[in-house]
C-alpha positions as CSV (number, residue, x, y, z in Angstrom):
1,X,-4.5,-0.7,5.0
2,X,-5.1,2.5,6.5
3,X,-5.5,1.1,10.0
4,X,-2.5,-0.7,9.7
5,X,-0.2,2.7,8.4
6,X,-2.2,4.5,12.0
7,X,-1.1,1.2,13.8
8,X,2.2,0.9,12.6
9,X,3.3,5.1,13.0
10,X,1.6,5.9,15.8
11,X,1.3,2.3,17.8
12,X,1.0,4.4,21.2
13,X,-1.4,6.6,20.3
14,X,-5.4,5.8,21.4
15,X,-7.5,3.8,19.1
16,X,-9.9,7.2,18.3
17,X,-7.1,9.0,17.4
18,X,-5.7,6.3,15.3
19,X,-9.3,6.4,13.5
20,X,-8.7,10.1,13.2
21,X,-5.6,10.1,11.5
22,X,-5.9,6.7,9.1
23,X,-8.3,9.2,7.5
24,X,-5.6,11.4,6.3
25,X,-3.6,8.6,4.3
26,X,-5.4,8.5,1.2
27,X,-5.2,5.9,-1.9
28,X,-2.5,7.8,-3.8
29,X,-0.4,7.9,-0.8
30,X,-0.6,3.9,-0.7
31,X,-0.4,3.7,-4.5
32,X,3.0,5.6,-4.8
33,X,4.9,3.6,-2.1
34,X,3.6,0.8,-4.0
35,X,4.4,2.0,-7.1
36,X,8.2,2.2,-5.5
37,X,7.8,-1.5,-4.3
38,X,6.7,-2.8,-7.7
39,X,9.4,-0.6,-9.8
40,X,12.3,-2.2,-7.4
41,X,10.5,-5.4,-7.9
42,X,11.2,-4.9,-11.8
43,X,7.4,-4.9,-12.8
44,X,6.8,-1.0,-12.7
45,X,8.4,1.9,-14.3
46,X,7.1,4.2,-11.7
47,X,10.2,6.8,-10.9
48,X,12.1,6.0,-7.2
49,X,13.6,8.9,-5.7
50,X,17.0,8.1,-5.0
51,X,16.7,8.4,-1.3
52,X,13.9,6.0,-1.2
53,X,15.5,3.3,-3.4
54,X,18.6,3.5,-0.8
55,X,16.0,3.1,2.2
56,X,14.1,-0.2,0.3
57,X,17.5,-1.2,-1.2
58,X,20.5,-0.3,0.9
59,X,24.0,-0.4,-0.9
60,X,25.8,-3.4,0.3
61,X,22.9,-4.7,2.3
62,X,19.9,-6.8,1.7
63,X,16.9,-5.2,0.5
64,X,14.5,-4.0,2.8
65,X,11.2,-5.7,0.2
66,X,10.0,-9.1,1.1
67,X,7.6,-11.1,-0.3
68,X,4.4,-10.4,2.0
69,X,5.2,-6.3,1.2
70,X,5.5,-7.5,-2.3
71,X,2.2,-9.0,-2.5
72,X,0.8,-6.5,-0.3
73,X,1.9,-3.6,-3.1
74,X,0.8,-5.8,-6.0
75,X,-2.3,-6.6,-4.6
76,X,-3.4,-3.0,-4.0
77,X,-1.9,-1.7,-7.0
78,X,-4.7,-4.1,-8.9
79,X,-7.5,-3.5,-7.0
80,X,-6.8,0.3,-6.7
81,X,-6.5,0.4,-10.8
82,X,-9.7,-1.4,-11.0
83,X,-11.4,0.9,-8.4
84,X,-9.8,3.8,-11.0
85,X,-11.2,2.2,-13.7
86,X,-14.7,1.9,-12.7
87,X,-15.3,5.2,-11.3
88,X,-13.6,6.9,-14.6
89,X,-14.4,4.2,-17.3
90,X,-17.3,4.4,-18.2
91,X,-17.7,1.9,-20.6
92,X,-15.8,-0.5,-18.3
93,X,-17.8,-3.5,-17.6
94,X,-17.5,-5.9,-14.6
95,X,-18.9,-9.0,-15.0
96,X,-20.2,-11.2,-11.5
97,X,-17.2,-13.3,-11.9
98,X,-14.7,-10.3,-12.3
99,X,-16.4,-8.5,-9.2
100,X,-16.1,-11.7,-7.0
101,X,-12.8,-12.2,-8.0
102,X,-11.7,-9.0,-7.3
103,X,-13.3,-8.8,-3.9
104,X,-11.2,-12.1,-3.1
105,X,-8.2,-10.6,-4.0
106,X,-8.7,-7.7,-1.7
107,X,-9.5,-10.0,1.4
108,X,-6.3,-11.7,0.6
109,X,-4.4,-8.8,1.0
110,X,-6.1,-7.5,4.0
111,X,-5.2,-11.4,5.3
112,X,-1.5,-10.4,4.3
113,X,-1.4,-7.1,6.0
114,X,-3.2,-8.8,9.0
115,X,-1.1,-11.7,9.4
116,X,2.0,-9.9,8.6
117,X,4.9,-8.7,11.0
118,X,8.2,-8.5,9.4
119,X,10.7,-5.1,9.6
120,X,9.9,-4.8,5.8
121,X,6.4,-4.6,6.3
122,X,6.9,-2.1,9.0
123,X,9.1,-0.1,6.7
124,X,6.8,0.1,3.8
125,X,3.3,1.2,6.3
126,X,5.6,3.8,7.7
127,X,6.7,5.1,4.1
128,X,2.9,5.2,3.5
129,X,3.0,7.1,6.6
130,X,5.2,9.7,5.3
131,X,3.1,10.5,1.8
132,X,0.7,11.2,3.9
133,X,-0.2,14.9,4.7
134,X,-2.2,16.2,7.4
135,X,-5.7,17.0,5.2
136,X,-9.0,18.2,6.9
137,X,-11.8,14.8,6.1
């Protein structure tokens, strides 16, 4: 996902730059713009700042959300609770099954982020682009 917020904000820029600055977006910077996604969507309560909302849905216009960023947001907002989950739950348990499922999931979405190309798409990797901030790693 990272690669793809470098990719899409800084297309021109060198691949080892790119490298250096996908290590600045971290996972809360992906989970609030998909947080924004999935509150539009009508399956979050997550708060949209009012600017934002008229970005992804522009009055009078057609919103600015299809369904790959859709699954895209979705699909990261599971795994990234699950990756919450087991590094502060500890008496969470993940059985094989669970695990395997999980790790399908997330190569679907990196299928959907690879195979996608749309203005939406582009839209939501350059929001993520914008949470980020320039961090020492």
């Amino acid at each position: 996902m990272t690669a793809s917020v470098a990719e899409a904000v800084f297309h021109s820029a060198n691949n080892s730059t790119r490298q250096r600055i996908q290590r600045w977006i971290a996972h809360a910077d992906v989970a609030t713009v998909c947080r924004w996604v999935s509150t539009l969507q009508g399956e979050g309560s997550y708060g949209v700042p009012r600017h934002i909302q008229a970005v992804l849905e522009p009055p009078g216009e057609p919103a600015q959300v299809d369904s790959d960023t859709v699954s895209i947001a979705d699909g990261f907002l599971e795994l990234h609770d699950k990756r919450m989950e087991a590094d502060y739950d500890h008496r969470a348990v993940f059985s094989r099954a669970d695990t395997r499922g999980h790790i399908m999931s997330a190569r679907s979405v990196v299928a959907v982020i690879a195979n996608a190309s749309s203005g939406e798409v582009q839209l939501f990797l350059g929001l993520i682009g914008m949470q980020a901030q320039v961090r020492p790693r």
